[in-house]
C-alpha positions in Angstrom: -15.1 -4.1 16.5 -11.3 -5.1 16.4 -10.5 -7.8 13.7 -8.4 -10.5 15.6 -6.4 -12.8 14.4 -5.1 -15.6 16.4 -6.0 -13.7 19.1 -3.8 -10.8 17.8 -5.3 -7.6 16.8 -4.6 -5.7 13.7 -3.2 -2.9 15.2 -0.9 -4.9 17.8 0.2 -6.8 14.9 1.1 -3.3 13.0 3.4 -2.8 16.1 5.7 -5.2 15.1 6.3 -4.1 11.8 9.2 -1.8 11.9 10.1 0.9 8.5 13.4 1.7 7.1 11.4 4.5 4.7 13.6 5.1 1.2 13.8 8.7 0.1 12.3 7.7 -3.0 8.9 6.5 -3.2 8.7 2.8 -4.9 5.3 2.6 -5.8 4.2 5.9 -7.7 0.4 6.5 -8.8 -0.4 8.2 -11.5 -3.4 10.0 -10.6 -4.7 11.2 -13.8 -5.0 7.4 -15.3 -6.9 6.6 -11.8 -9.9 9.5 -13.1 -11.0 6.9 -15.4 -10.9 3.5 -13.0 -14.4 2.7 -11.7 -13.1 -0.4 -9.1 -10.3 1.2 -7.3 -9.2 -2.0 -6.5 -6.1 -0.9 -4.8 -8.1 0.5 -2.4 -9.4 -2.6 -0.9 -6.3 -5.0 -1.7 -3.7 -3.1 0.0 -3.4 -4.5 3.5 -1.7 -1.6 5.2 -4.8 0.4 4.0 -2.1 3.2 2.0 -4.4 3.9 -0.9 -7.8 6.5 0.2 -10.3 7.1 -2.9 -10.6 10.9 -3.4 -14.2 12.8 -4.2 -12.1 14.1 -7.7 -11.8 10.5 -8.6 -7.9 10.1 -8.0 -6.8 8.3 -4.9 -4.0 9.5 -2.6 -1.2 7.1 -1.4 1.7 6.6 0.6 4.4 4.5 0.6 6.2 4.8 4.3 4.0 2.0 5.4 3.9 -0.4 2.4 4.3 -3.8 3.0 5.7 -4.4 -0.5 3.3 -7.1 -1.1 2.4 -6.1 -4.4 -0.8 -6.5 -4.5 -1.8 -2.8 -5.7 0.1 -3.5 -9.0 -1.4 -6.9 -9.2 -4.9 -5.8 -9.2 -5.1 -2.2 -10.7 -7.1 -2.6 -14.3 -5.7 1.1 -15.2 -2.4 0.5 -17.9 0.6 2.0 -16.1 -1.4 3.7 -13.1 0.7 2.1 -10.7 4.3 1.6 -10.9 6.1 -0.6 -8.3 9.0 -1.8 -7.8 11.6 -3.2 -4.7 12.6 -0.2 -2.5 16.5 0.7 -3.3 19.0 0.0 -0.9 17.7 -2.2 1.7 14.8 0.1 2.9 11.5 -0.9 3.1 9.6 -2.9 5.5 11.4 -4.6 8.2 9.3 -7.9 10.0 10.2 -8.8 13.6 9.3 -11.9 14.9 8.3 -12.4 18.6 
C-alpha cells in the first residue's frame, strides 16, 4: 500500500524534488565504526531512505538524493560514524513548489 499524504503519494511527492548533486559527497559514513552499532538508526530516520543495512554489519549510502535534513547525524549513537555537513557551492537539494 502507498503511504499518502494529503492525498499525495510519496513517490509523486519525490517528483518534485529536483538535485543539483555536488562532486563531493557531504555526508561520509565511516563503515568500520558502523560494525559495532546495534540500532542503525540512520536507517529508519533518513526520509529519502539513502542509508541500506548490509549482512557484514556496515550500511551503504548515498548522497545524490539527500534531503540535507540532518537527521542521520542527529541520531547515529556511533562517535564520528557519520560526518555531515552543507553541500559546497550551492548544490544539493532543490524544492519546487506547485
Amino acid at each position: 500500500m502507498t503511504e499518502r499524504y494529503d492525498g499525495v503519494s510519496f513517490e509523486d511527492r519525490m517528483a518534485t524534488v529536483q538535485f543539483s548533486v555536488a562532486d563531493t559527497a557531504h555526508i561520509v559514513v565511516d563503515g568500520d565504526k558502523c560494525q559495532g552499532c546495534t540500532t542503525k538508526a540512520c536507517v529508519s530516520v533518513c526520509p529519502a531512505k539513502l542509508f541500506v543495512p548490509l549482512s557484514s554489519g556496515g550500511v551503504l549510502f548515498n548522497y545524490e538524493q539527500c534531503f540535507e535534513c540532518g537527521s542521520c547525524y542527529v541520531v547515529c549513537n556511533e562517535a564520528g560514524a557519520i560526518s555531515w555537513s552543507y553541500p559546497e557551492g550551492g548544490k544539493g537539494v532543490v524544492l519546487r513548489h506547485g
